[in-house]
C-alpha positions in Angstrom: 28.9 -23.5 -11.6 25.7 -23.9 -9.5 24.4 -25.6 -12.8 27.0 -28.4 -12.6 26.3 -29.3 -9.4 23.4 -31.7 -8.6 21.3 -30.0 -5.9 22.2 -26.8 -5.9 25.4 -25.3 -4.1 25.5 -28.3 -1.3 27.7 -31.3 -2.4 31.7 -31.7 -2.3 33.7 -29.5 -3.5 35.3 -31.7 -6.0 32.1 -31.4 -7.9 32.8 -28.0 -8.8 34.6 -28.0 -12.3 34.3 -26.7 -15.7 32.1 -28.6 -17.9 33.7 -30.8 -20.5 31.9 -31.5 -23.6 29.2 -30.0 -25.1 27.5 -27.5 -23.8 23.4 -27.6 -23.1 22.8 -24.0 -22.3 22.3 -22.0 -25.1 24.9 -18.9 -25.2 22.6 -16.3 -25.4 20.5 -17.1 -21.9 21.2 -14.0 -20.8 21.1 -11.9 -23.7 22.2 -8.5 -22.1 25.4 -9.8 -20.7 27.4 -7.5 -22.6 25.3 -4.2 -22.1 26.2 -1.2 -20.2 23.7 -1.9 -17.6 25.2 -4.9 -16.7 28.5 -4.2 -16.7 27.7 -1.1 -14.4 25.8 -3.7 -11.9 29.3 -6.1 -12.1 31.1 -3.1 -11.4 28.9 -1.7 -8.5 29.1 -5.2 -6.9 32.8 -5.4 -6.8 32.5 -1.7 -5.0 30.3 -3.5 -2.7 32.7 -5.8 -1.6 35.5 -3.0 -1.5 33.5 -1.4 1.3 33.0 1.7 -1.4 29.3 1.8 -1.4 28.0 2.4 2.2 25.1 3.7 0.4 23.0 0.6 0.2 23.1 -0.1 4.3 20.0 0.7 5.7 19.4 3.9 6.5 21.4 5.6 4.3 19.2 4.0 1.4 16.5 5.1 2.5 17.8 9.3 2.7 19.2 8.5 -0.6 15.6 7.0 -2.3 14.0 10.0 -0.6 16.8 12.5 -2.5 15.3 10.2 -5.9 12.0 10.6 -5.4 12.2 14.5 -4.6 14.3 15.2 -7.7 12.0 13.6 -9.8 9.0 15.0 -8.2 7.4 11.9 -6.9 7.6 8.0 -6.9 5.9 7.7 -10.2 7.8 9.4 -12.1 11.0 8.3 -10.2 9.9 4.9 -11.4 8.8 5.6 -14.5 13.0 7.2 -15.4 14.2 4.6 -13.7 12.4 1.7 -15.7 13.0 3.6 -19.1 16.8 3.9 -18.4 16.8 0.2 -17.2 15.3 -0.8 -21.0 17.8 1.2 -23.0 20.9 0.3 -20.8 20.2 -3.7 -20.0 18.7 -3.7 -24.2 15.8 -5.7 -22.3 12.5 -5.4 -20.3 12.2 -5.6 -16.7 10.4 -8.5 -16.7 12.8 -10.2 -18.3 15.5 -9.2 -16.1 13.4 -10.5 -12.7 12.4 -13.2 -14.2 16.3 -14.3 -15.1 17.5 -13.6 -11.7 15.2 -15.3 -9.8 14.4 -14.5 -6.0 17.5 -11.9 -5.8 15.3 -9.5 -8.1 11.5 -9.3 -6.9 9.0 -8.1 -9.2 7.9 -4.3 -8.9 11.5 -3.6 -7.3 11.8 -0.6 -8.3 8.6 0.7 -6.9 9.5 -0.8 -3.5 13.1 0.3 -3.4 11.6 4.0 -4.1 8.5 3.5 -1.2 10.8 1.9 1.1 8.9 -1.5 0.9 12.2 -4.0 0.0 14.1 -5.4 3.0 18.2 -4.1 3.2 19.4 -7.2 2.1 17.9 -7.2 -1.3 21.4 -5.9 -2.7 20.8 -6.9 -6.2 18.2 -5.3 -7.0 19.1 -2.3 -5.2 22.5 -2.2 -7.4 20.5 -2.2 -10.4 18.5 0.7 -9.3 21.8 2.3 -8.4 23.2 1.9 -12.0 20.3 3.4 -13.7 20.1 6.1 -11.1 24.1 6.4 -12.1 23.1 6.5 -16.2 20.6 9.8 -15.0 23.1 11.7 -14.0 22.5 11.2 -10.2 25.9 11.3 -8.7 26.2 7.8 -6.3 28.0 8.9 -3.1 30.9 6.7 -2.0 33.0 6.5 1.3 33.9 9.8 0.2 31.8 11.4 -0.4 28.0 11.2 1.3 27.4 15.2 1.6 24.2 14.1 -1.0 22.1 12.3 1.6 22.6 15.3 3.9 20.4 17.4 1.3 17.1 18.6 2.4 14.5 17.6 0.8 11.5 20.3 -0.6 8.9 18.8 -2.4 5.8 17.9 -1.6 6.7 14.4 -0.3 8.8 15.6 2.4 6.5 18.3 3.6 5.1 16.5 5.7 7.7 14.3 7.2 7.1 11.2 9.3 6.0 11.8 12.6 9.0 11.3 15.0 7.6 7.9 16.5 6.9 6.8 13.3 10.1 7.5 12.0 11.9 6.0 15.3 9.9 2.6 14.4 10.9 2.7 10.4 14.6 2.7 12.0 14.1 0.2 14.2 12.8 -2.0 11.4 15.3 -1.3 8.8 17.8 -2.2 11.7 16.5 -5.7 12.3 16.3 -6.1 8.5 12.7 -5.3 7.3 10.8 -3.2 5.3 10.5 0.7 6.7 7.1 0.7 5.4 5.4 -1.7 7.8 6.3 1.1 10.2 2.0 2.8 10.0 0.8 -0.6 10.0 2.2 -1.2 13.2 0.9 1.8 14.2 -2.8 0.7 14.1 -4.7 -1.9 15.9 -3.8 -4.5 14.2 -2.4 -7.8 15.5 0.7 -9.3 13.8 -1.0 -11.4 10.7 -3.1 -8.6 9.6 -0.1 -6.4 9.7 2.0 -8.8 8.0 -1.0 -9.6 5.4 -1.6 -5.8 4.4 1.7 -4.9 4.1 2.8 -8.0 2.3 5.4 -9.3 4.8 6.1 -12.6 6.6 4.2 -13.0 9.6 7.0 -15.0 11.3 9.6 -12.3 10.6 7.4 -9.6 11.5 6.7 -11.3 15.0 10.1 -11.9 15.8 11.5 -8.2 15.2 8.3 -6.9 17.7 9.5 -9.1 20.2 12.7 -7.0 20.1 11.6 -4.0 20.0 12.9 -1.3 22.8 11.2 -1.1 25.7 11.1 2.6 25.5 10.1 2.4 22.5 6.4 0.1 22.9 5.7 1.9 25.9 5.7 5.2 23.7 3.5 3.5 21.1 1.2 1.9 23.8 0.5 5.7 25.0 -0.9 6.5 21.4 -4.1 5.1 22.0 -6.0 2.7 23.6 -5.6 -1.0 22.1 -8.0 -3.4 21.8 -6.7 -6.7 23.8 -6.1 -8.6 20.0 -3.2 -5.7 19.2 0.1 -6.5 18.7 1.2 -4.4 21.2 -1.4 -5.3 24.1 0.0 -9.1 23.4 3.5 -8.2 23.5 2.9 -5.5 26.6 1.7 -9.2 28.2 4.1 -10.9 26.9 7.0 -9.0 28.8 4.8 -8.4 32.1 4.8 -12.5 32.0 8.5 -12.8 31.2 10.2 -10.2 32.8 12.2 -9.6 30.1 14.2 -6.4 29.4 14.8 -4.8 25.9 
């Protein structure tokens, strides 16, 4: 239907109608239509919008990447069972799938779903990981049942887990809708476009969710180190002593 319209979506609603005539579009533009991938990503999108996959919200994705990764042993080989699975239930390449979708598939999804590196609202592509994920025999859990992202983790990735600040930070950004991964760039003197430039996000965005950020929670990252006066957080510690603003 967005096809039809000239523009895009914006225009009268009248202008949405079933084509007459010939078509243009050749039938088999999307030639895995009728796989099992997609028909398990159609499905998990109308669980979506049931409410029945509380899975993909933030933080919950993130435990259940983590339970991924471990049972797999590590992100590369995650990714590597995921992309496999993708190619034999889609009957296409990856590349061909992002490239079909447009901007609600990024490239190298699957590697930033796994790493934590893809903002919440990227539901498409997380669905797709979801239904390869499904095809490997790793149960999804539903409203009813979410005992899996209680497991604890033992390998090697979770050894070490986060440090608690950095871990209260990779919440906090999930929460206002970005990446968990910028979380140890933050956590370095940096000031907001380096940050934003190494860790591949958009400066604006980035800017706008420290500005946010819990009082408690800067004043706990201030007392980390000393920061040179070009920081992030020296500019927004001014920025707040200026303003008087409360978080």
């Amino acid at each position: 239907m967005n096809d039809e319209v000239s523009g895009g979506i914006a225009g009268n609603l009248g202008q949405y109608a079933l084509p007459r005539g010939k078509i243009s579009t050749p039938a088999n533009r999307i030639p895995w239509a009728a796989s099992d991938g997609h028909s398990t990503y159609l499905y998990l999108w109308t669980q979506l919008l049931e409410g029945k996959l509380p899975v993909v919200t933030s933080h919950a994705w993130a435990a259940y990447m983590d339970v991924v990764v471990s049972r797999f042993g590590g992100i590369a080989s995650a990714q590597a069972e995921i992309e496999s699975t993708i190619r034999r239930t889609w009957s296409t390449g990856i590349a061909n799938i992002t490239s079909r979708t447009g901007r609600h598939i990024m490239e190298n999804f699957i590697h930033a779903e796994l790493s934590h590196n893809s903002a919440p609202g990227r539901l498409a592509q997380k669905l797709v990981v979801l239904g390869a994920v499904s095809a490997l025999g790793i149960d999804l859990p539903t409203a009813g049942d979410s005992s899996q992202l209680r497991l604890d983790l033992s390998s090697k990735l979770n050894e070490d887990s986060e440090p608690p600040l950095q871990e209260q930070l990779r919440r906090f950004l999930l929460d206002v809708a970005l990446p968990g991964s910028l979380a140890p760039f933050l956590l370095t003197d940096r000031n907001i476009t380096q940050t934003a430039r190494e860790a591949g996000g958009n400066r604006r965005h980035v800017w706008k969710a420290m500005q946010k950020i819990p009082d408690r929670l800067l004043e706990e990252i201030a007392a980390t180190q000393r920061w040179s006066a070009k920081s992030w957080v020296t500019i927004e510690l001014k920025r707040r002593m200026g303003t008087g603003r409360d978080s």
